[in-house]
Every structure is written in structure tokens, then in C-alpha cells.
N, C-alpha and C positions, 0 to 999 in steps of 0.2 A: 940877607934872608936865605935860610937851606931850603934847599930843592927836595919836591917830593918826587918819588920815582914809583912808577907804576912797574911791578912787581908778577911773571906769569912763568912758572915752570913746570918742567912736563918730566916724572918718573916712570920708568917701564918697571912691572910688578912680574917676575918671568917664571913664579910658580907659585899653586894653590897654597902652599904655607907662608908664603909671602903675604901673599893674599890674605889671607887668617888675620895674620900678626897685626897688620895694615891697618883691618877693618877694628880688631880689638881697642886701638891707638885711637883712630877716628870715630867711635861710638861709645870713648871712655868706659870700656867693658873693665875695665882694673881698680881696683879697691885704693890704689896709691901709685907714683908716679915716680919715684924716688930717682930715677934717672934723668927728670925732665922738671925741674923747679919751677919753669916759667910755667908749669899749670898749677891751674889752682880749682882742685874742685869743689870748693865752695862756691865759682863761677859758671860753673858747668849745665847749670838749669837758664844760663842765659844763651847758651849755643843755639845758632837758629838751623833748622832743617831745612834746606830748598830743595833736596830729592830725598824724601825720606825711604828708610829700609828697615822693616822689619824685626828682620830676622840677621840671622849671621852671613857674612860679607860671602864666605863661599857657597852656603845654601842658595844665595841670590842671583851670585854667579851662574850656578846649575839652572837654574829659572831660567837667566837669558840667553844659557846655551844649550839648550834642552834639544834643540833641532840638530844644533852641529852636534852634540852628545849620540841621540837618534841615529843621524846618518854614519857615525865612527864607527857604534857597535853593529849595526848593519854588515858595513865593509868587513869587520874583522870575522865575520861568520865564514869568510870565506878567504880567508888570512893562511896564510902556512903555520903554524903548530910556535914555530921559534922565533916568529913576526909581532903574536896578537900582543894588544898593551890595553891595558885597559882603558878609560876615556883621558882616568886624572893622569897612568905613567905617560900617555900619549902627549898632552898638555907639559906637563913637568919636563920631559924631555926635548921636548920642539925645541928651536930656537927662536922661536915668536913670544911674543909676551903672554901672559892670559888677561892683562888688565894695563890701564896707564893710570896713573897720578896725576890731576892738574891742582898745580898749586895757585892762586891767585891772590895777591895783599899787596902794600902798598910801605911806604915809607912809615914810623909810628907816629910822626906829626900829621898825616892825611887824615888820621882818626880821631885826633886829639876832641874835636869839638864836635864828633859825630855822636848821633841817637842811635838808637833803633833802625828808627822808620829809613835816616838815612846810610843805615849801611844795607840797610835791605834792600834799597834801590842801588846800591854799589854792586852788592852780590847782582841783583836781577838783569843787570850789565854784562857780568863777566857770563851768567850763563847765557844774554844770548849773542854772545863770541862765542861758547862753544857752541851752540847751536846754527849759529847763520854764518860766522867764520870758520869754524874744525868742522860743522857739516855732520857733527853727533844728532842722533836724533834722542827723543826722552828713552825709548825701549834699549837704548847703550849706555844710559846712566844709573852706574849702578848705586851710586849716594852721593848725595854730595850735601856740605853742612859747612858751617858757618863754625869759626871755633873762637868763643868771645872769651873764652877762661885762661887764653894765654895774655903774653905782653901785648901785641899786637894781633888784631882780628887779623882773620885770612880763612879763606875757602881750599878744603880738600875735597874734587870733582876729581872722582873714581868711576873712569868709564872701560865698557868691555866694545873694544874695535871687530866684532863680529860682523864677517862682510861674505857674501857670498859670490866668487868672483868664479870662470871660466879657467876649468885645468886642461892644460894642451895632452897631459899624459894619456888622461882617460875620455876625451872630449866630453866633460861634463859640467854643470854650475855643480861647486862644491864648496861648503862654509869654510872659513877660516880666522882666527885672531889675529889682525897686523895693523900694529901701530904708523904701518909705513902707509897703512890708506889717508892718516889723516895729517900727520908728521912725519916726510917723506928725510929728512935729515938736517943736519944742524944750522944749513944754508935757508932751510923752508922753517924753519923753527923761530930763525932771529927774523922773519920775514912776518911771522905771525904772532910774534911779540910788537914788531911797530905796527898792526893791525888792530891787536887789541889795543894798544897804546892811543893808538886814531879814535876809536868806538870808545873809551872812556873822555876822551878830548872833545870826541866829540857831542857828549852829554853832560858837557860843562867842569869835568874834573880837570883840574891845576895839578897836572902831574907831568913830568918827564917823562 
């Protein structure tokens, strides 16, 4: 008998046009796919949404960081001349991410004799690992959706780590985007793959 294997990865997105591209790919904004066979968008009206979005991935972006955006252009009022950047060169240029990727799917025999109703309860699992295990709340998820039009279902949960932590420079709370709040590195990573691993085992899923 093959074994099924529960399936969780995590990409760091380290610039607004990254971002773009990302969201274009995950809201099948593209007429044709021709680099990517295994989609088929004649399936595409079956994708389920579980954090729906609007609008374009970076507009949404700006929504949820509208406060750190606020307090950037503040600071830079009083910037030196050859300093200021604007909110996006400031983002673009960091070396923090502005988004992460969570990937979620499973072996293609896990789905073989799934509906609907039960991959919606698969998905409504993985979100709450991110929710009750990564410790994302909903106002950090900036989409997240079901993509039933490839080979294998799987969840792209596109969240923004907008955290507002204590800087020793300026002794202040000051926002920032860091993936290291919620996935601190590859030791804490494989440690929250056999988590979510546990939280699908333990709601009856037959996975590795």
C-alpha cells in the first residue's frame, strides 16, 4: 500500500512585483498558461476561496499595511534629502520579505475519492494551523484559495507578517514585515510541519 504524506511549505515573496506576479498565478488573472500544463482552466470555476480578495494582490497588500505605510512616510518627513525612499523602494529594498507563501496539499492518492464538502474540511484544517499554530490572525491573510484546476488540490495562504515590535534605536513600538515572527528558521519550520502533521492526524487524516 503507498503512503500518503502530508505536504506544508512556506515561500518568502521579498518584493511588490513578486507579489504581483504571485497573485496574477493564484487568481488565474492569465487568458492561458502555456508554461504550467497541469492547469486546466476549464476547471477553474471549481477553485474554492477560503480568504477571498477582491482586488489585485498588491492593492490588498497596501490595505494591510496602510498603518506601517502611515508611519514610514511620517519618518521620512524628516529624513535627510539622500535617505528618503519611498514606502514601495523601502519594502523592495529591505531584506525582510513583504509577504510569505504557505503552501498546503497532500500526496495525489489523499484526494483520489475526495468531494467537495471534504476537501473543504481538509482546507478548513490547514487554516486553523495557520491560525492556532503560525499564530496569523485573519487581518494577515491576504488570500488564500483552493486550486482544484491543477493535478492535485492544494492551498496557496498568502499572508503579510506585519508585526509591530519595540526598536531599541529609537525607543519606540514600530511596524515591520518579518517572517522570522512566525517561522523563526529551518529547525522551527520542520518542527511545524510535524505540527500540522499532528492537527491533520489528529482529525482523522491517514497521512504521513
Amino acid at each position: 500500500m503507498s503512503l500518503n504524506y502530508a505536504i506544508f511549505r512556506s515561500s518568502p515573496i521579498y518584493t511588490l512585483k513578486d507579489l504581483s506576479q504571485i497573485g496574477s498565478h493564484n487568481k488565474r488573472e492569465k487568458k492561458a498558461y502555456n508554461s504550467n500544463p497541469d492547469i486546466n482552466l476549464e476547471l477553474t470555476k471549481n477553485n474554492i476561496e477560503i480568504k477571498e480578495l477582491d482586488t489585485k494582490y498588491v492593492k490588498g497588500f497596501y490595505e494591510i499595511t496602510k498603518e506601517y505605510k502611515k508611519e514610514h512616510d511620517e519618518r521620512m518627513k524628516n529624513e535627510r534629502e539622500d535617505r528618503k525612499r519611498t514606502y514601495s523602494q523601502m519594502l523592495d529594498k529591505s531584506k525582510n520579505v513583504v509577504a510569505d507563501e504557505l503552501l498546503f496539499t497532500a500526496t495525489h492518492e489523499f484526494f483520489k475519492d475526495k468531494n467537495i464538502t471534504d476537501i473543504k474540511r481538509w482546507a478548513d484544517t490547514c487554516m486553523e494551523f495557520v491560525y492556532q499554530d503560525l499564530g496569523y490572525n485573519k487581518e494577515q491573510i491576504l488570500h488564500a484559495t483552493v486550486h482544484m484546476d491543477e493535478k492535485t488540490p492544494h492551498i496557496h495562504c498568502v499572508v503579510v507578517p506585519l508585526v509591530k515590535k519595540f526598536d531599541n534605536r529609537t525607543n519606540t513600538e514600530r511596524y515591520t514585515i518579518t517572517k522570522k515572527e512566525y517561522i523563526k528558521d529551518k529547525i522551527h519550520l520542520s518542527q511545524l510541519q510535524d505540527m500540522y502533521h499532528k492537527r491533520l492526524v489528529d482529525k482523522g487524516y491517514d497521512l504521513e
